[in-house]
Backbone bond lengths (Angstrom), bond angles and torsions (degrees), N, CA, C in turn:
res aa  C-N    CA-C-N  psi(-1)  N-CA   C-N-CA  omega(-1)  CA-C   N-CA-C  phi
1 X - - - 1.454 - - 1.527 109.51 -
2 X 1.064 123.53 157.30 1.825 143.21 172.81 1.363 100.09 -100.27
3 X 1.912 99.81 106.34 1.473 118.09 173.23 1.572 91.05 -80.96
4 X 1.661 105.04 138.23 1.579 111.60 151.26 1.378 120.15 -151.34
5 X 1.447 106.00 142.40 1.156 140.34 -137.99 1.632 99.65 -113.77
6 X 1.455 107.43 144.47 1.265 123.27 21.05 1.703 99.68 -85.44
7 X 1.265 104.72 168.00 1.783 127.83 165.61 1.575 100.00 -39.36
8 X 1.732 112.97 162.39 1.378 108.21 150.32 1.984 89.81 -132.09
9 X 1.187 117.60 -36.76 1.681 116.66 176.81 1.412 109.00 -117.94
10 X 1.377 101.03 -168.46 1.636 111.24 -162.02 1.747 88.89 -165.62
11 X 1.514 119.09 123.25 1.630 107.19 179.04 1.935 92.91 -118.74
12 X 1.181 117.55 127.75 1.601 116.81 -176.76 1.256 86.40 -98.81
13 X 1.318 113.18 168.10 1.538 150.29 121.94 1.354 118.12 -44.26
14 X 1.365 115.17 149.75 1.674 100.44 171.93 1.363 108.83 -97.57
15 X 1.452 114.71 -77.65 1.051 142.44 -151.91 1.708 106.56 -75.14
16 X 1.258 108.98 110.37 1.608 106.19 -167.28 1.351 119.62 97.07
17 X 1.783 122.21 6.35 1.138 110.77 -147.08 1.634 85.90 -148.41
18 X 1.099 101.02 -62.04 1.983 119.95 175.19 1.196 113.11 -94.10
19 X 1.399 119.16 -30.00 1.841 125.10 170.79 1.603 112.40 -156.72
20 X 1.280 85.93 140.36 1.451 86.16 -175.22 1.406 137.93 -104.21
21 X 1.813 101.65 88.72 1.440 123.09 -160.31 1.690 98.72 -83.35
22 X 1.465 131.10 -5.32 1.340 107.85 -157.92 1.549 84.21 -102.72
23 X 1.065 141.58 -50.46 1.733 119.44 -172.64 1.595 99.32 -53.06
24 X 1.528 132.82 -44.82 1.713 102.73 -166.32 1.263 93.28 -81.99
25 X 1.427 152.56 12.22 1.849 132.19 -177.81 1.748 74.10 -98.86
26 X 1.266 116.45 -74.19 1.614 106.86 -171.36 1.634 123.33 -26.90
27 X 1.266 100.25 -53.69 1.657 108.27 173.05 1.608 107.21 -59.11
28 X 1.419 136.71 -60.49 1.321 139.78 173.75 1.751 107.46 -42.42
29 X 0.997 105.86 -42.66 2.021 104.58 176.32 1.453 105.85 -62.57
30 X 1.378 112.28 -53.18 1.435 118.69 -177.63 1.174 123.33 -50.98
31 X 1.296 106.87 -39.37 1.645 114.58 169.62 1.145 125.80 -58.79
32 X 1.232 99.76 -35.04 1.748 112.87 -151.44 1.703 80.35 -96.65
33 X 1.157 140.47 -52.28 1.451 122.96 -166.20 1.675 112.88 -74.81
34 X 1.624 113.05 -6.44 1.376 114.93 -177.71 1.411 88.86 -91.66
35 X 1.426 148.48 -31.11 1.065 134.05 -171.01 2.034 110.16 -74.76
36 X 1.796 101.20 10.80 1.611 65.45 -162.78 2.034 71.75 -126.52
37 X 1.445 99.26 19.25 2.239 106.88 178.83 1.212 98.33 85.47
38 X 1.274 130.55 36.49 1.440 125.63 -175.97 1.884 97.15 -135.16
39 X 1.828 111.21 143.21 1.031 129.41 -177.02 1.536 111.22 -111.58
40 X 1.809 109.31 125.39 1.618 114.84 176.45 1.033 92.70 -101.82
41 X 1.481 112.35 137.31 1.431 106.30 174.44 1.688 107.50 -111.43
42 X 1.088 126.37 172.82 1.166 118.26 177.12 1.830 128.53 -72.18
43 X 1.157 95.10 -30.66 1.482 121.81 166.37 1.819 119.10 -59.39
44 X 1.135 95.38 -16.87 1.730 109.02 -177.93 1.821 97.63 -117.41
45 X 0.867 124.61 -21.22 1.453 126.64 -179.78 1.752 105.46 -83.98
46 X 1.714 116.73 -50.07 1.377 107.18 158.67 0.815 153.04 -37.30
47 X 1.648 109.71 -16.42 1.607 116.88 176.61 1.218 103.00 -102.52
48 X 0.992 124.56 42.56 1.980 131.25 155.29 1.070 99.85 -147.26
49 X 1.422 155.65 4.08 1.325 144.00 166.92 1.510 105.37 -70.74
50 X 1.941 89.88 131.10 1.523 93.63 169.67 1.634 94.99 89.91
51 X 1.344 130.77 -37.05 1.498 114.39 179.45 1.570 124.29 -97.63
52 X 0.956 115.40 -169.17 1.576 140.22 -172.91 1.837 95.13 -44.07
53 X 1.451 106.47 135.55 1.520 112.82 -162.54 2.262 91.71 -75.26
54 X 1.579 110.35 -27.91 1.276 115.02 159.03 1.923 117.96 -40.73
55 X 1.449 112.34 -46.72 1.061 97.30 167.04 0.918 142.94 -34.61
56 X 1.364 122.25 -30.06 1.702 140.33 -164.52 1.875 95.27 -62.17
57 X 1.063 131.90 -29.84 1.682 134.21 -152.71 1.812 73.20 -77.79
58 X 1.209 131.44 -83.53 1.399 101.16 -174.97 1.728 134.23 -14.47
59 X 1.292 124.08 -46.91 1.166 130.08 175.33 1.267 123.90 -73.67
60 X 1.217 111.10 -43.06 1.724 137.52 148.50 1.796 103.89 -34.75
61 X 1.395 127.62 -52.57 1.343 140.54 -170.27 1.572 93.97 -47.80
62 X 1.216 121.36 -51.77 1.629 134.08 -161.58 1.592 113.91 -68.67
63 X 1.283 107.51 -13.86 1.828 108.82 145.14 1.263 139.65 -147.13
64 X 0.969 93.85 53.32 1.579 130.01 156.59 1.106 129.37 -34.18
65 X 1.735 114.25 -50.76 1.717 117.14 166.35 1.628 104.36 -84.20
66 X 1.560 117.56 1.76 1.517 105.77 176.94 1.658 117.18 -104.50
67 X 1.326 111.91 -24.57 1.451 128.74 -171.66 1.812 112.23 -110.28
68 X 1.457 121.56 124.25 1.489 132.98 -172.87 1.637 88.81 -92.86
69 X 1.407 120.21 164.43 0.872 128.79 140.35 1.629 127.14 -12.62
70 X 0.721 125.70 -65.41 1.513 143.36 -162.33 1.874 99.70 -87.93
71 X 1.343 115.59 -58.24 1.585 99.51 171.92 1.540 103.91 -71.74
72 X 1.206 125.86 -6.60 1.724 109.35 -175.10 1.965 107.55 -54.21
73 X 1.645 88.16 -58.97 1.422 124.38 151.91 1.507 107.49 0.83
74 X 1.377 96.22 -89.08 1.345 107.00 -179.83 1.446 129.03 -55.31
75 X 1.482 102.95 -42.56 1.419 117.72 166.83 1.495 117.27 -40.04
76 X 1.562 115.98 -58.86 1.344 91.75 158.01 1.119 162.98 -124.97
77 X 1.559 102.05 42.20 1.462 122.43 171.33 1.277 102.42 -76.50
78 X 1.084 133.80 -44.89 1.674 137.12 130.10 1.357 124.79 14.05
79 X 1.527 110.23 -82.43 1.618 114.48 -174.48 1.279 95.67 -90.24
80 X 1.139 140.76 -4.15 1.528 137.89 -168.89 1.748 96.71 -77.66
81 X 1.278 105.31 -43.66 1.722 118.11 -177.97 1.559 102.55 -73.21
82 X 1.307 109.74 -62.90 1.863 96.31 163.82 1.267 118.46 -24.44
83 X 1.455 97.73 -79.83 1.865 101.27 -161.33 1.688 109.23 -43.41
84 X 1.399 113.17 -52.20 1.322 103.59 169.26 1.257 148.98 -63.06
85 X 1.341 114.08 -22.41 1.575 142.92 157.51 1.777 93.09 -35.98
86 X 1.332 102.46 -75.81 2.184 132.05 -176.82 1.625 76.18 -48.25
87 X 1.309 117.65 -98.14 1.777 110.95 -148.36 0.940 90.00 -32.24
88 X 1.493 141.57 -98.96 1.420 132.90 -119.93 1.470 107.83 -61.13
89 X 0.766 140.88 6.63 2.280 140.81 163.00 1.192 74.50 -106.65
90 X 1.555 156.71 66.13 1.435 136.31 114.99 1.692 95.55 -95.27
91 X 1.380 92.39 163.79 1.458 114.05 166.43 1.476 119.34 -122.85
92 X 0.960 119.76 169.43 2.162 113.97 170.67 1.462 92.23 -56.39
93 X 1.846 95.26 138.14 1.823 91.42 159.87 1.854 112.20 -66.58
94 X 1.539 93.14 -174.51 1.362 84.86 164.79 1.254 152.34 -88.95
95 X 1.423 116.13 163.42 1.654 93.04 -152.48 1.359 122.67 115.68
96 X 1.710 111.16 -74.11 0.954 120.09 -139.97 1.299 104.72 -75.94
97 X 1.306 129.22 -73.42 1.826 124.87 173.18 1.765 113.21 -21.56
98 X 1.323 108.49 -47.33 1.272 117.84 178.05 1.675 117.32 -32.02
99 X 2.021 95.15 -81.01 1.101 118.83 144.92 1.509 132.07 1.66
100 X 1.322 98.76 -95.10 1.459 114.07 179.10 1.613 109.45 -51.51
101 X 1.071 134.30 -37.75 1.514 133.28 -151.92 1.714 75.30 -99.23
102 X 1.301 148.71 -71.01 1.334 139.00 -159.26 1.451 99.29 -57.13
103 X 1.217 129.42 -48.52 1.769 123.66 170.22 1.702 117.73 -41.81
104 X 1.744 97.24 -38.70 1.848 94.07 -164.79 1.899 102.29 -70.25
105 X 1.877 86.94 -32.42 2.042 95.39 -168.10 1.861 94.98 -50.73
106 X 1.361 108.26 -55.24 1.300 121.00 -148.26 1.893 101.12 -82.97
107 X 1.727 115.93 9.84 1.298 110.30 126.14 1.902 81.47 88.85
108 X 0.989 122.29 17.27 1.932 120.94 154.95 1.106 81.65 -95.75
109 X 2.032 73.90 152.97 1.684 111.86 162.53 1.756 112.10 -78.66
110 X 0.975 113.24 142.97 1.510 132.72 -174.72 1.424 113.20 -118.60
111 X 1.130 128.10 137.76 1.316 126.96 -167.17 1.978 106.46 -151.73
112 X 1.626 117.26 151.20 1.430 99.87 -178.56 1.783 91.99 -116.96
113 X 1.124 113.38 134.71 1.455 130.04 177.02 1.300 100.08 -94.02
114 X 1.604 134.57 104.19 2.042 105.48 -179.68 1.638 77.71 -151.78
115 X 1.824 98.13 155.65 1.525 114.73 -171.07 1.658 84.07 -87.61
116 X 1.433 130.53 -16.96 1.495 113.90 -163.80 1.611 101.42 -85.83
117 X 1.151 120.65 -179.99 1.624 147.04 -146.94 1.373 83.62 -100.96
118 X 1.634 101.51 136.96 1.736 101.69 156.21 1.231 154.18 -19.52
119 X 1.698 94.38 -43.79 1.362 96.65 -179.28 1.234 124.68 -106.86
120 X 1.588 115.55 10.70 1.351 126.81 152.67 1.368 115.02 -50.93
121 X 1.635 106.44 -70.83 1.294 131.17 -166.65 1.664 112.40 -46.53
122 X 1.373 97.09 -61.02 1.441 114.41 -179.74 1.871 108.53 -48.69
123 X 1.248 97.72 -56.23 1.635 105.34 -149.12 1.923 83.48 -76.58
124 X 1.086 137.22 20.74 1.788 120.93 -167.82 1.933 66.57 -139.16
125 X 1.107 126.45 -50.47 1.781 97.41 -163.82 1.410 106.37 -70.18
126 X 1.642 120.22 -22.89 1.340 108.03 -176.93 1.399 117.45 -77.02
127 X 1.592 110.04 -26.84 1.708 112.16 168.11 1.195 121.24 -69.49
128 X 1.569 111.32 -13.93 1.603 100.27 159.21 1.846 120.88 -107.85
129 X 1.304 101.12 8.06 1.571 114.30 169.21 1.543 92.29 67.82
130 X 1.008 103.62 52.95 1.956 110.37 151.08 1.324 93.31 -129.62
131 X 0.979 155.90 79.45 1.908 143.83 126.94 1.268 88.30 -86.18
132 X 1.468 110.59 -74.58 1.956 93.30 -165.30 1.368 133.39 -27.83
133 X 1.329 109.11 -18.32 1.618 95.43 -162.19 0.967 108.71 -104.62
134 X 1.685 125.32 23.70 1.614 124.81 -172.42 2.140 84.22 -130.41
135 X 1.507 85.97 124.10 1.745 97.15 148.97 1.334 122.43 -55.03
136 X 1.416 117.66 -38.99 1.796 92.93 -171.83 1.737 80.88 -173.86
137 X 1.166 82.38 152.18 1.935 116.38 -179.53 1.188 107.62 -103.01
138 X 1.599 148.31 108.13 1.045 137.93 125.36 2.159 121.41 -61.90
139 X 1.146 86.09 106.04 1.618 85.90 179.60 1.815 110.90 -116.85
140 X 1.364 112.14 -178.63 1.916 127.49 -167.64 2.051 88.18 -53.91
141 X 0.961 117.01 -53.17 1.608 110.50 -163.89 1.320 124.26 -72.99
142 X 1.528 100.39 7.87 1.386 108.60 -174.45 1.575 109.58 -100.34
143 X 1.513 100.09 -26.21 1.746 97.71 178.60 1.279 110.30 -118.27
144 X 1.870 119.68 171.22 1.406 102.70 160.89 1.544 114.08 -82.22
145 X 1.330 117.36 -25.49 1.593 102.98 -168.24 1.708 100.78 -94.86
146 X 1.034 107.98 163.75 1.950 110.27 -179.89 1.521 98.28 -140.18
147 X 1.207 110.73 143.76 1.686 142.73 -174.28 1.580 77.00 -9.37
148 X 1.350 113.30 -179.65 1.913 115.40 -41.71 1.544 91.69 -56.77
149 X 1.451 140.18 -23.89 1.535 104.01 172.26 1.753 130.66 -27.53
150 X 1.138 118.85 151.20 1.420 126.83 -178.07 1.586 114.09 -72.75
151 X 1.333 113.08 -17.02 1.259 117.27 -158.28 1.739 107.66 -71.55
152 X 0.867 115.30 -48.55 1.806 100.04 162.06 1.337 133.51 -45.19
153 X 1.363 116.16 -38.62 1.241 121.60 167.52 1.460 121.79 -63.29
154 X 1.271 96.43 -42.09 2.014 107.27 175.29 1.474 109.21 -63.02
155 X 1.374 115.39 -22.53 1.656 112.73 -164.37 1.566 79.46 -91.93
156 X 1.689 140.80 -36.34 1.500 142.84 -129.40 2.122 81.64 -88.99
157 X 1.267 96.70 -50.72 1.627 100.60 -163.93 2.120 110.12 -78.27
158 X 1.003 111.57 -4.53 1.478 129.60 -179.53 1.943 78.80 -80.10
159 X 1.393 95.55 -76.26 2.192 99.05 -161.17 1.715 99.33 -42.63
160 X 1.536 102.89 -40.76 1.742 98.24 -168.12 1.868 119.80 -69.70
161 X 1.164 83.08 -10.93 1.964 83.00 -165.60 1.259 110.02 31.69
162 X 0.949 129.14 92.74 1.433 139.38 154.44 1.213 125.29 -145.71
163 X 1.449 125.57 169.49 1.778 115.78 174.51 1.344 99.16 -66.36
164 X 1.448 114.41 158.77 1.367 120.47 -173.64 1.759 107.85 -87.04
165 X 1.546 92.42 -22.61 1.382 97.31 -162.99 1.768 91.01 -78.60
166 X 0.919 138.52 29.80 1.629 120.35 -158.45 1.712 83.01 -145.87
167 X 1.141 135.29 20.05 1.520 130.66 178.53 1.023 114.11 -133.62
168 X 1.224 137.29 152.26 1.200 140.67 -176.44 2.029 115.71 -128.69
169 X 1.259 134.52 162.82 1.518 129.92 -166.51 1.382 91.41 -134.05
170 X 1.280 106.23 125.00 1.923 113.46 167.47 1.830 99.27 -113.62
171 X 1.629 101.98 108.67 1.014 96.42 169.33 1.811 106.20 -129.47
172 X 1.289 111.19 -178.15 1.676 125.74 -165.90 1.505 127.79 -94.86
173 X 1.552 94.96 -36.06 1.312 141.60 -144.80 1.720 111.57 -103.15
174 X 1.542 136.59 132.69 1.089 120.61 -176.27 1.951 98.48 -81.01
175 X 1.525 119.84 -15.39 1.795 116.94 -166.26 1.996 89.46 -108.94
176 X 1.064 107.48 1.68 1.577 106.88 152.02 1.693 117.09 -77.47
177 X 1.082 93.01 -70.19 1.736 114.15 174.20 1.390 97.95 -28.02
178 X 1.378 113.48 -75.03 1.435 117.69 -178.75 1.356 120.92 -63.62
179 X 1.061 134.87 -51.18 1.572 104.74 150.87 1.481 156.34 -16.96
180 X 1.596 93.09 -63.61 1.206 112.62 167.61 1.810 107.31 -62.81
181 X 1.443 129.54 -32.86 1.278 114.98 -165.40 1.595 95.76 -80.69
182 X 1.342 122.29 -51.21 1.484 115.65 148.68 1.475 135.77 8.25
183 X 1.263 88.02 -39.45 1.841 97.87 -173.19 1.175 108.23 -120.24
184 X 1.498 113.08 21.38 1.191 113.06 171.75 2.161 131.73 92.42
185 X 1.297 89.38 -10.45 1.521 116.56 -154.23 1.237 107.25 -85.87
186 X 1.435 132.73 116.76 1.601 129.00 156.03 1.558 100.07 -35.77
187 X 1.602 97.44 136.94 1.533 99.26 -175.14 1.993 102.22 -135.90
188 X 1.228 123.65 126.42 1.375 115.46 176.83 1.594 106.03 -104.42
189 X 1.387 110.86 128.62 1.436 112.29 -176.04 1.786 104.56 -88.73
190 X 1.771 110.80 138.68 1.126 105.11 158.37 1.304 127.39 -153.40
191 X 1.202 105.95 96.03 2.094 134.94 -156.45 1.296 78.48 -56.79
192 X 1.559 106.57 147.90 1.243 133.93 133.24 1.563 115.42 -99.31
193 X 1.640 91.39 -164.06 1.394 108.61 -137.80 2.081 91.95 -60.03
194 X 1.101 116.89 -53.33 1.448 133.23 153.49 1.952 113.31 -23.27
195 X 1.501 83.94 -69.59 1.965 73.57 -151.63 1.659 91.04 -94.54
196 X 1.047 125.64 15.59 1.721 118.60 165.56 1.475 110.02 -63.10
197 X 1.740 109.68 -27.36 1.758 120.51 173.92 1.016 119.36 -81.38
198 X 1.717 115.27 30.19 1.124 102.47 -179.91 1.603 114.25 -152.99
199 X 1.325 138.42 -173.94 1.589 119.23 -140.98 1.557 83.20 -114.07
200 X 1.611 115.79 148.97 1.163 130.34 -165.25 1.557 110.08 -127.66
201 X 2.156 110.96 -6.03 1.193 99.43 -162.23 1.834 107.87 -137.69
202 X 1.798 94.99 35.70 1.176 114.65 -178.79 1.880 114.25 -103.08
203 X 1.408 84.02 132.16 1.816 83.95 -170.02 1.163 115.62 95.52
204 X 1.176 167.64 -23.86 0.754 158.00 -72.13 1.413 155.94 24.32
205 X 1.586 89.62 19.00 1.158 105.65 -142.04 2.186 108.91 -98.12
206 X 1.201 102.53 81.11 1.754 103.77 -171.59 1.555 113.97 -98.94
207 X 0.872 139.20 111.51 0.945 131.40 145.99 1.483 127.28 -48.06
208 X 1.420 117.11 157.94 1.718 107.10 -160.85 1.880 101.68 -104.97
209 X 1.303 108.38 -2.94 0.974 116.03 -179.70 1.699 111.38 -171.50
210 X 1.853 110.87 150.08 1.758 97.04 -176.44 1.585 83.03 -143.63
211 X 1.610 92.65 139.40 1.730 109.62 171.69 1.130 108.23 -131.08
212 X 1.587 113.73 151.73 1.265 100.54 -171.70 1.512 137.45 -109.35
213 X 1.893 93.65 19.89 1.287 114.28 157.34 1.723 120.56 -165.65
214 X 0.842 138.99 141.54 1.368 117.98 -144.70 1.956 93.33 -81.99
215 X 0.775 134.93 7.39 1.503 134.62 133.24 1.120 112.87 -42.30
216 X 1.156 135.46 8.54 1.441 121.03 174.67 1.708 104.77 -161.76
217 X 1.868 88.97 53.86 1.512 98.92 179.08 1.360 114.95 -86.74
218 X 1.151 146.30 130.99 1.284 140.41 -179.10 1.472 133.33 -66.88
219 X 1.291 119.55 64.37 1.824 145.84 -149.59 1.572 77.30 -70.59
220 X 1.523 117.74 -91.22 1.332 96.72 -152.58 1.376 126.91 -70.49
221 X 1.260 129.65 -7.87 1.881 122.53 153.14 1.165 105.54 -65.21
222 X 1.371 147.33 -23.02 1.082 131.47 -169.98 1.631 105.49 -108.69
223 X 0.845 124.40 5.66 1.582 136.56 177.71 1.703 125.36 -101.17
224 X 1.320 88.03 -30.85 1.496 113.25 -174.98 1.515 109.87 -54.39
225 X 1.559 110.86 135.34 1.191 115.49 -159.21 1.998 115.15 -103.19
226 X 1.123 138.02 68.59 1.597 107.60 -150.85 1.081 114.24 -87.73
């Protein structure tokens, strides 16, 4: 597609993108499967990054002859308390608060694109006092299909009304990326510490641009008025 400028929105990613929940959920799995002699590797954890929080039953698949029904259960009410224990000592990466609050002054629409459930999203931007500054959340409970399907993005650009060509997608994720290009959307990739190890240009899958922290977003090319 032909981005043109200046911008009027900006649709982020959350998770991995505005805070960085995927190294402590990754670290919380790791734990929890070393506690039972079992190894996550990162290479088996990539193929659910960025998707549907359902994905996880794949990873779940990998102890299967160790976990019944009933300890599965437990298993992850378990890491569920980890991971959150880890998120909450995260902060916004960098950049990002910055970012977002110079986007809301300068009067674009803002939008959150995330495979996680509402009340993830919501309840972690309001503890860091970013909900306000986004018009509308497309999140996992809103569609049936989740990243890399397109279908979040199609529901994300319906809430935004805007030209499509005038927005841009910051996502983390290589089945973000692809999503979002899916729908047609200039998309800027920006790996963290996690998915930087990982391939961004499989499938079709390109991003139109990669930074390597949104501190080093490109405001005035992308602002520029002709």
């Amino acid at each position: 597609m032909e981005l043109r400028t200046p911008l009027q929105g900006i649709l982020f990613d959350f998770d991995g993108l505005i805070l960085d929940t995927e190294t402590p959920v990754f670290q919380a799995w790791q734990e929890k499967f070393s506690g039972l002699g079992r190894q996550l590797l990162l290479e088996d954890w990539a193929e659910i990054l960025g998707k549907a929080n359902h994905e996880l039953d794949q990873i779940l698949s990998k102890l299967d002859d160790l976990l019944d029904e009933s300890s599965r259960q437990t298993f992850l009410k378990e890491v569920s308390l980890a991971e959150m224990e880890l998120v909450l000592q995260q902060r916004p990466l960098p950049g990002a608060a910055e970012l977002i609050r110079k986007s809301h002054r300068a009067g674009l629409k803002l939008g959150i694109v995330s495979s996680s459930d509402r009340e993830w999203v919501h309840s972690h931007l309001k503890r860091l006092k970013l909900l306000d500054y986004f018009l509308n959340t497309s999140c996992a409970d809103d569609v049936k299909n989740g990243k890399p399907d397109p279908e979040l993005y199609q529901l994300a650009l319906e809430k935004m009304a805007i030209d499509p060509n005038r927005l841009v997608v910051l996502e983390d994720s290589p089945a973000g990326v692809l999503s979002a290009k899916r729908a047609g959307l200039y998309t800027i990739a920006v790996p963290n510490s996690i998915t930087r190890q990982l391939r961004f240009s499989e499938n079709g899958n390109h991003p139109d641009l990669v930074l390597e922290s949104l501190e080093d977003f490109p405001w005035d090319g992308l602002m520029r008025d002709f």
